[in-house]
Residue frames relative to the residue before (quaternion, step in Angstrom):
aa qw qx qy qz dx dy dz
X 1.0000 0.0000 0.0000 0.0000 0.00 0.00 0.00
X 0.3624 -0.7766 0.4016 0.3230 3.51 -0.57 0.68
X 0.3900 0.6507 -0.4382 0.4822 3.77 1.19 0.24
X 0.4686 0.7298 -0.4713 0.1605 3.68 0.88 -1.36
X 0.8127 0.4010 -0.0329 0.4215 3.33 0.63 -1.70
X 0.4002 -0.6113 0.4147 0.5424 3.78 2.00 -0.43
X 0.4033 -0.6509 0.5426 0.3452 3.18 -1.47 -0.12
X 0.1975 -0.6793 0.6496 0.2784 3.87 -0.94 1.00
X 0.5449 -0.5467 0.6297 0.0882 3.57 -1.36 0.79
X 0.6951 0.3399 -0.2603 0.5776 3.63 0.33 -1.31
X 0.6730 0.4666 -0.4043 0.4074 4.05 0.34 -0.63
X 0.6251 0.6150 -0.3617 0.3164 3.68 0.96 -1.09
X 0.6865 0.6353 -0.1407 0.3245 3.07 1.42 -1.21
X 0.6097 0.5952 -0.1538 0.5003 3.02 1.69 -0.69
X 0.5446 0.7328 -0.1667 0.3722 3.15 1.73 -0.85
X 0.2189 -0.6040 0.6795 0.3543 4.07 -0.79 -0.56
X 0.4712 -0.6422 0.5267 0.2967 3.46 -1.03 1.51
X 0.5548 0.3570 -0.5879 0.4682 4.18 -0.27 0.20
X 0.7289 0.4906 -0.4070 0.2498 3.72 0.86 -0.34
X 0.6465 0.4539 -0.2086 0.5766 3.68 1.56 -1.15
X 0.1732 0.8989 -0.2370 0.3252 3.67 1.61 -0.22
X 0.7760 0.4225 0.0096 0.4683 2.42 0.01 -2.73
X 0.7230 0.5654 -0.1981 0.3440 3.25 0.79 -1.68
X 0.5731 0.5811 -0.2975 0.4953 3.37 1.25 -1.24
X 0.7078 0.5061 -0.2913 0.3975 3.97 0.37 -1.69
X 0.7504 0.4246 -0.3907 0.3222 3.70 0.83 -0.68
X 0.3252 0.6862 -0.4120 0.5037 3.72 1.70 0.27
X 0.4923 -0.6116 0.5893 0.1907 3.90 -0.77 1.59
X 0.7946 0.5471 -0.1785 0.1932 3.28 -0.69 0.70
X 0.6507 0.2701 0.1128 0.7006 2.68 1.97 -2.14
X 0.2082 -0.7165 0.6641 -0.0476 2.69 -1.33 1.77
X 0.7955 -0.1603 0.1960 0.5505 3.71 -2.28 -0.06
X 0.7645 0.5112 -0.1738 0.3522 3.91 0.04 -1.63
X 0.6058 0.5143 -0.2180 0.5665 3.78 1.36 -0.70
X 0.6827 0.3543 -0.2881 0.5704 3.66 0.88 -0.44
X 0.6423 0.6302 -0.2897 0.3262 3.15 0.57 -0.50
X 0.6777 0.2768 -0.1651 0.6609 3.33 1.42 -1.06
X 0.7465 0.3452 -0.4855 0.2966 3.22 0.72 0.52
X 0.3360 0.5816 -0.5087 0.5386 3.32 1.57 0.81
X 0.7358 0.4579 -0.3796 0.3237 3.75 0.13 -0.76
X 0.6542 0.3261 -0.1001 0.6750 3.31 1.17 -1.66
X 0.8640 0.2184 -0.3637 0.2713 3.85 -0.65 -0.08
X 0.7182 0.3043 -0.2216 0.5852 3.43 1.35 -0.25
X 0.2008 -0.7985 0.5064 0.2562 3.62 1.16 0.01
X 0.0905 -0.7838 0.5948 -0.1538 3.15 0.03 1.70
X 0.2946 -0.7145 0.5907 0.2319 3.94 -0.04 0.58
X 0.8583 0.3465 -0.1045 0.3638 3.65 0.42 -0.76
X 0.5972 0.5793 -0.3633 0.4193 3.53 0.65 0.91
X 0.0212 0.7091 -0.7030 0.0505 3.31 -1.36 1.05
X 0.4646 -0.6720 0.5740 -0.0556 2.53 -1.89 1.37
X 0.2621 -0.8630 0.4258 -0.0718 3.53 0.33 1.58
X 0.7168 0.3091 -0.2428 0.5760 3.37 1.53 -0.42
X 0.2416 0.7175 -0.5248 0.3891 3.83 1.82 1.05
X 0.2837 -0.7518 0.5712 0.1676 3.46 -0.62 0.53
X 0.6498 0.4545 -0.3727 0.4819 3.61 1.02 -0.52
X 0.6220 0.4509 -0.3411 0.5417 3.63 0.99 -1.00
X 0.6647 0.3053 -0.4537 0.5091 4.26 0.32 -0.19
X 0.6347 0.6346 -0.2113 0.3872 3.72 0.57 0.11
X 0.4610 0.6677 -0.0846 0.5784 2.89 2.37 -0.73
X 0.7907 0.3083 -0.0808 0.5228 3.01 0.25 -2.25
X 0.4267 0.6722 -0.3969 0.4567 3.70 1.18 -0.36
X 0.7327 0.3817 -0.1171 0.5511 3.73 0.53 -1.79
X 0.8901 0.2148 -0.1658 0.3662 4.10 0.38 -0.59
X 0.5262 0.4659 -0.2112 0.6793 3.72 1.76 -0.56
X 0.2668 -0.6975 0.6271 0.2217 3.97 -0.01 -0.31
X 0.2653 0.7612 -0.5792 0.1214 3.21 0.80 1.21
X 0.4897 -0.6662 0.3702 0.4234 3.95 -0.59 -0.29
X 0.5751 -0.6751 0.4014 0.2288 3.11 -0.96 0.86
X 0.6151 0.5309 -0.2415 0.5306 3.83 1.32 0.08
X 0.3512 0.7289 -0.4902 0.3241 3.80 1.80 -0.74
X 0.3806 -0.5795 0.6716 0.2614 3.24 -1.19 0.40
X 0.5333 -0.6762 0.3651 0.3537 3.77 -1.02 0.14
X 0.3805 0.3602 -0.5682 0.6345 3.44 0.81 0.67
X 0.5505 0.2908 -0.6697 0.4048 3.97 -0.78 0.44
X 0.7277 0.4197 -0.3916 0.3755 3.87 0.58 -1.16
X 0.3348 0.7977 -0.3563 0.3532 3.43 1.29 -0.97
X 0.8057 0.4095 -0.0811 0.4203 2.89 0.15 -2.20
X 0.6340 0.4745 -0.4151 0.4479 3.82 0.80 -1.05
X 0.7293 0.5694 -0.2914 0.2432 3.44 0.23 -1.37
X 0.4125 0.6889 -0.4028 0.4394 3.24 1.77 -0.53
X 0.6991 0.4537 -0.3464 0.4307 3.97 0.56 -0.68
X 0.6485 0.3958 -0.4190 0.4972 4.06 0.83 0.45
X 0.2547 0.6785 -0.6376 0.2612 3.82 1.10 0.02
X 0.7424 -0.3872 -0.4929 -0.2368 1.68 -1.61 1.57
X 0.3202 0.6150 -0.4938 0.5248 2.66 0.59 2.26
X 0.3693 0.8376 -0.3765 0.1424 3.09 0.85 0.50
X 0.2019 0.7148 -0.2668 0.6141 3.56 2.35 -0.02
X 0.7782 0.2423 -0.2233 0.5346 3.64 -0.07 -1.60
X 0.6007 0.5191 -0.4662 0.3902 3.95 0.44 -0.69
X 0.5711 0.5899 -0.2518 0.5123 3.77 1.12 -1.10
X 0.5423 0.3997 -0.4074 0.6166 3.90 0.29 -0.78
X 0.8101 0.4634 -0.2988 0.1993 3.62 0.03 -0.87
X 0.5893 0.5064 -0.2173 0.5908 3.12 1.53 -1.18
X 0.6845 0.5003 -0.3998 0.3484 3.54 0.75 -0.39
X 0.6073 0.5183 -0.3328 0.5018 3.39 1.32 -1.19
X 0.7829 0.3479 -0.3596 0.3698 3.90 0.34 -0.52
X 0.6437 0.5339 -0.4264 0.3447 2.93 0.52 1.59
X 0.4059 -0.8452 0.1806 0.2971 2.57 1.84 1.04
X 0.5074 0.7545 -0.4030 0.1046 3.36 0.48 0.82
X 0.4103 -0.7695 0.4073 0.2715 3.34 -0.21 1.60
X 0.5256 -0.3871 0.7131 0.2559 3.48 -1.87 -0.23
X 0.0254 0.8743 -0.4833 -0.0359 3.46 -0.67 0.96
């Protein structure tokens, strides 16, 4: 189990996310979208997007005229043009949707 040994934080970081990733996906529970926000928010990964985010396809939908049927490799494919910022482009697409905390 990949928990067996804990998780080191300071090592993950050091890592290439397809590498702590792998490690993360074999954990009951955590899927593509769970690693993902925990690369952005627990390892502050500057460079990652989350193609199966519904708020962030919902975004590029409302400001990029993307379609609302794309499959996520169309978003996949767009986000590829903020590398390697794509994390900070996300914070963005997320804030312009104006969703408070309630």
């Amino acid at each position: 189990m990949a928990v067996s040994g804990g998780l080191h934080l300071e090592k993950m970081t050091q890592r290439s996310p397809s590498s702590w990733r792998k490690e993360l996906l074999q954990i009951k529970g955590l899927g593509p979208w769970s690693c993902d926000m925990f690369g952005m928010f627990g390892l502050g990964d500057l460079d990652l997007f989350s193609a199966g985010d519904l708020g962030l396809r919902n975004a590029m939908v409302a400001h990029l005229g993307m379609g609302v049927k794309e499959k996520p490799a169309a978003f996949e494919l767009r986000a590829n043009r903020w590398k390697p910022y794509r994390t900070v482009a996300s914070l963005h697409l997320w804030k312009s949707l104006g969703n408070q905390p309630k």
